[in-house]
C-alpha positions in Angstrom: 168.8 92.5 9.2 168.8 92.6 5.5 165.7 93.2 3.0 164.7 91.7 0.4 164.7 93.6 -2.6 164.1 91.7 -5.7 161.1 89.5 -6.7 160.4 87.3 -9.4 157.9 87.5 -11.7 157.1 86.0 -14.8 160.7 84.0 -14.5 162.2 87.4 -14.0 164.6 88.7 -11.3 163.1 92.3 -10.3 164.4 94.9 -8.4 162.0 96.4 -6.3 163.7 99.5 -5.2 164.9 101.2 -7.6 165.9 104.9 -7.5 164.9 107.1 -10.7 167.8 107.3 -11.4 168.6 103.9 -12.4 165.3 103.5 -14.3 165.6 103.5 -18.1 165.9 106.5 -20.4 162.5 105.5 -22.0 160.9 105.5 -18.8 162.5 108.8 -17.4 161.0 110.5 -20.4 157.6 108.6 -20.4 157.2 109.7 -16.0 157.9 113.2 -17.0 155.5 113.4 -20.1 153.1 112.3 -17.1 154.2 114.8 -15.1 153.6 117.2 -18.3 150.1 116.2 -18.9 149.2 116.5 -15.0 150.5 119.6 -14.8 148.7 120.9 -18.4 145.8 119.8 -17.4 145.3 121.3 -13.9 146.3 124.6 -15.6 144.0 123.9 -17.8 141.1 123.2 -15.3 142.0 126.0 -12.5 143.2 128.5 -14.0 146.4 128.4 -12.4 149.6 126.4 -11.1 148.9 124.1 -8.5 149.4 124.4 -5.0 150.0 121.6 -2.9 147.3 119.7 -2.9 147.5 120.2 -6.7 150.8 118.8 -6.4 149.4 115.4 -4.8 146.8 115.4 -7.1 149.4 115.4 -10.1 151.6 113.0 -8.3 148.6 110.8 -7.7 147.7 110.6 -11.7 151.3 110.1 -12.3 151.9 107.3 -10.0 148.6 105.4 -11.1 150.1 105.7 -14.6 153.5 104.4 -13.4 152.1 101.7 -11.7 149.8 101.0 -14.7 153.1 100.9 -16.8 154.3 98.4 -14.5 157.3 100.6 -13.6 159.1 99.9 -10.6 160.6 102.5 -8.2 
């Protein structure tokens, strides 16, 4: 049985999964600024490259910020 995957909001068609890949160059280079700044930061707070729960931690700020973007993936 097919999915649904488009929505419409605001009078806009949108597809609602999307691979990164097919996203925008703007918003390739804006997720992985936010990756950037996660990363910087926990250096910058440990002492050290994160570990895996770093990791979630740092995909966790990033995803709020892509969702706060309104960035669908």
């Amino acid at each position: 049985m097919p999915q649904k995957n488009h929505i419409r909001t605001d009078g806009r068609l949108l597809q609602t999964d999307k691979k990164f890949s097919a996203l925008k160059e703007k918003q390739k280079a804006k997720i992985a600024e936010w990756i950037c700044e996660g990363f910087r930061q926990y250096y910058l707070d440990f002492g050290r490259f994160p570990n895996r729960q770093g990791d979630e931690k740092i995909l966790s700020y990033v995803f709020d910020k892509i969702e706060e973007a309104q960035i669908w993936i």
